[in-house]
N, C-alpha and C positions, 0 to 999 in steps of 0.2 A: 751394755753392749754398744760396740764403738757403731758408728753411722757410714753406711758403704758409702752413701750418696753424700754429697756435700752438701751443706746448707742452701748453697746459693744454686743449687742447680734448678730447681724445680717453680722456683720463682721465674726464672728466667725463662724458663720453658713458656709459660704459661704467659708472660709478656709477649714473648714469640708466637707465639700460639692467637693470643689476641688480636695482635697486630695483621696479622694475615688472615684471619676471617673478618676484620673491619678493612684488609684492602680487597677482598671481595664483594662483602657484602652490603657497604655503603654505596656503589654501583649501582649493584642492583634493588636494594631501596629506593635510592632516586632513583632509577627508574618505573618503578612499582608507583612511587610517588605523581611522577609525570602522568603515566597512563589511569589514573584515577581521579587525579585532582585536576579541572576542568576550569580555567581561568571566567570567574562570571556564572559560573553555574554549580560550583563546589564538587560533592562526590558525588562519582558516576562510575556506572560498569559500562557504561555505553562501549568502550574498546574492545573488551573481552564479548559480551554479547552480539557483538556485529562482527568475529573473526571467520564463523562458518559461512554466514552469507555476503561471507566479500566475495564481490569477483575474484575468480581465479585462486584464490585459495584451497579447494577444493582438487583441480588441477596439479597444480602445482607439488602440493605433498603427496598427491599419490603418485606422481611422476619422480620424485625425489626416493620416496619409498622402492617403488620399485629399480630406480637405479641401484640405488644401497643393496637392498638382497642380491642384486648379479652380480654387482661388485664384489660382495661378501663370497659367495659361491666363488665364481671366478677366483677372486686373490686365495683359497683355498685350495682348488682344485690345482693350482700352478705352482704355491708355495708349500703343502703338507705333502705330498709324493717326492718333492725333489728333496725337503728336509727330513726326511724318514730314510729315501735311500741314501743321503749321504751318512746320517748316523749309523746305518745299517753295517754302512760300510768301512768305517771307521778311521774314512781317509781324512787327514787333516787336510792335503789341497784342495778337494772337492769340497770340504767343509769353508775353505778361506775364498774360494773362487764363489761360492754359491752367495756368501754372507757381503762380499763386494755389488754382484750383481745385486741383490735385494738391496741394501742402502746407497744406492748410486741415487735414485727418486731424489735424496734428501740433499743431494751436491747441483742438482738441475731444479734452479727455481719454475715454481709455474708460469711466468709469463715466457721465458723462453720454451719451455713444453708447448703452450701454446701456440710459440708460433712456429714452430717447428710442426705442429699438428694444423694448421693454416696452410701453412705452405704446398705442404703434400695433398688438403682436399681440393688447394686449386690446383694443385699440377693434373691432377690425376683425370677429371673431366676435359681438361686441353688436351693433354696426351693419348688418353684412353679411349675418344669419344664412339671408338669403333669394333670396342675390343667388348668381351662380357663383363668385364672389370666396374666399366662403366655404371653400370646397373649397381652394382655392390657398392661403392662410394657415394650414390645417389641414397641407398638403402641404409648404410649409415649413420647418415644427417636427417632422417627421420625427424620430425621434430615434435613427435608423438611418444618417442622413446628412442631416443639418440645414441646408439650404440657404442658411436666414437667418445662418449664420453666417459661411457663405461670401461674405454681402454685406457681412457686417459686417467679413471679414478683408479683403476688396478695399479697401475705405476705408480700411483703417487700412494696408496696402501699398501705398498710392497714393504717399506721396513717398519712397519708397524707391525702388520703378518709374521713376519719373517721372524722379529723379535718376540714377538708372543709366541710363538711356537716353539723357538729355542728355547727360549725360558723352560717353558712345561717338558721339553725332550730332555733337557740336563739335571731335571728332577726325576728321571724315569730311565731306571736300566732299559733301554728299550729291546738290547739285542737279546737279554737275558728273556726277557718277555716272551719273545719270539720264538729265542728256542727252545724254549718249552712249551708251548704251544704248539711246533712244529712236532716234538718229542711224544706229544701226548696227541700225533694223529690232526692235527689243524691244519687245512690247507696255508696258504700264504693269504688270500683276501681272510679268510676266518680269524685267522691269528691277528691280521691289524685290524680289520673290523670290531671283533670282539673283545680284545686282550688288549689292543694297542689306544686305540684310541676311547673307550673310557676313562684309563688312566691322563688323557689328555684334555679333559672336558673342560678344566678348569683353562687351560692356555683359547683354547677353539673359541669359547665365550669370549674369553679377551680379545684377539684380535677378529674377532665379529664383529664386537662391539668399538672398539678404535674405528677400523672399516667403515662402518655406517655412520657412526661422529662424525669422522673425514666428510662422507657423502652430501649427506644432511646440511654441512656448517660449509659445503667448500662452493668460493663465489666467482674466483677468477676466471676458472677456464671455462665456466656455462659460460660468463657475461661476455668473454672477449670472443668465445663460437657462437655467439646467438641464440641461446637456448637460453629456457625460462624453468629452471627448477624454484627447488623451497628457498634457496635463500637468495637469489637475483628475484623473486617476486617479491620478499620482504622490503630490499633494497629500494624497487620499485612505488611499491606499493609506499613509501614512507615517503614519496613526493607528493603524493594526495590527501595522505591521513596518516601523520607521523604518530601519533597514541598509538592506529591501530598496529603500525607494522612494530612498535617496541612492545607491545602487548603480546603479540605474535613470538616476537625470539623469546617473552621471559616464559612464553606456556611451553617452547620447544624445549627450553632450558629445562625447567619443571617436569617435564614428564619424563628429558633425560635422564635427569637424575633422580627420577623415581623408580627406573626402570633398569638403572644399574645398582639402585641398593634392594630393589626386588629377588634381582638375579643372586647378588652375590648371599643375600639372607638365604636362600632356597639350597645356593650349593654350598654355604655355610654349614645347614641344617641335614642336608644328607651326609657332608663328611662325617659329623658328629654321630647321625645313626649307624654308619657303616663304621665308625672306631666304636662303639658301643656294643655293636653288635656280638654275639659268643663265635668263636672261632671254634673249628671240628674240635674234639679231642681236648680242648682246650681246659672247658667246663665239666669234664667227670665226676662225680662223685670218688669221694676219697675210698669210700668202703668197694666201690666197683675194684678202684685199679691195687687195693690192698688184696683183694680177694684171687685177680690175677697174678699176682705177685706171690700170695702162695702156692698157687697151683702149679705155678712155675718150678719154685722151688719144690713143690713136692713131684716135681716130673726129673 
């Protein structure tokens, strides 16, 4: 039997294949390296067992944490309503206007975001200092949980959002969905509550998790407004004790990527039981539907 594949294909895969897990993973060796091996004093975990009781580490990620989930809400809340009504709607311009506005983020680098987001928190207390305005931009800059930055991170998660969702919308009759669901008595929140958006769990996850990546890993526009999230405190913090802060990114690294092969095994695992599954009517016995099949015929 002739050979679909060609000989040299699979070698070459596998060269390629090599190549790019050794341009990732000799990185992060050496760094693995650095943060263990102790010039004068050989192996140590000393990095890793002094990452909880570092200053401000504690702070700092749970401030980053919780940016990321409003972020995540938020960029959902703003981008799943307007990309459901436009597929609803089956308008192409509304579809080409919305899909502009969401990848616009990716054409404004963040240093000009940022100071375009400078500019207006100093306008705003010179100009407003009399108005109730005043109060709100003061409330903002919180630097407990900085809100402007959660608008700043929605913007900049918007085609990531945006993208993951279309993805999962173009894999899913949605209108189809709908209206049969509306046929069979479902209100409009029941219908996309229920019928719409589990078919979409797979995309949701996605850009969740893009969302909170971005959050987590993003340093520009804390460091240039002043604020001390998870990764301007790494940054920081490796002026003092450079092991501990590379110590620090490879455990964030490491539990990322635990926590996305966790997820995807889990909704691996339910796809597979729900194709598995017996559908109504599906699985009969053969002497059932022989037996109707006479009856029929003798009616």
């Amino acid at each position: 039997m002739a050979r679909l594949i060609p000989a040299g294909v699979r070698p070459w895969r596998g060269v390629v294949l090599g190549a790019a897990g050794l341009y990732f993973l000799v990185p992060l060796l050496a760094a693995l390296v650095f943060t263990v091996d102790v010039p004068n004093q050989g192996f140590t975990l000393d990095s890793y067992t002094q990452i909880f009781s570092a200053d401000g580490f504690t702070t700092a990620l749970l401030l980053s944490l919780g940016l990321g989930l409003t972020t995540v809400a938020l960029a959902l809340l703003l981008t799943l309503p307007a990309a459901l009504a436009v597929r609803l709607s089956g308008s192409g311009r509304l579809r080409a206007v919305l899909e502009v506005v969401c990848t616009l983020p990716l054409v404004v680098p963040p240093v000009a975001l940022v100071a375009g987001i400078g500019t207006v928190l100093k306008w705003g207390p010179d100009h407003l200092a009399s108005t109730p305005l005043y109060e709100t931009f003061v409330a903002v800059q919180d630097p407990e949980f900085p809100i402007v930055l959660v608008l700043a991170y929605v913007v900049m998660a918007l085609p990531f959002v945006y993208r993951s969702l279309e993805a999962g919308l173009r894999a899913v009759d949605v209108r189809t969905l709908v209206e049969a669901a509306r046929d069979l008595g479902a209100s409009w929140p029941r219908a996309i509550v229920s019928v719409v958006l589990p078919n979409l769990r797979t995309a949701l996850l996605n850009a969740s998790f893009l969302a909170l990546a971005l959050v987590l890993g993003e340093f520009t526009v804390a460091q240039l407004l002043g604020f001390q999230p998870f990764a301007v405190w790494i940054v920081q913090a490796s002026g003092s004790n450079a092991q501990l802060s590379v110590a620090v990114s490879l455990l964030s690294l490491v539990l990322t990527w635990v926590l996305l092969l966790v997820l995807t095994a889990v909704f691996r695992t339910r796809a597979a039981r729900s194709a598995r599954a017996p559908r109504p009517g599906k699985n009969r016995p053969a002497k059932n539907r022989s037996d109707k099949n006479k009856k029929e015929a003798g009616a």
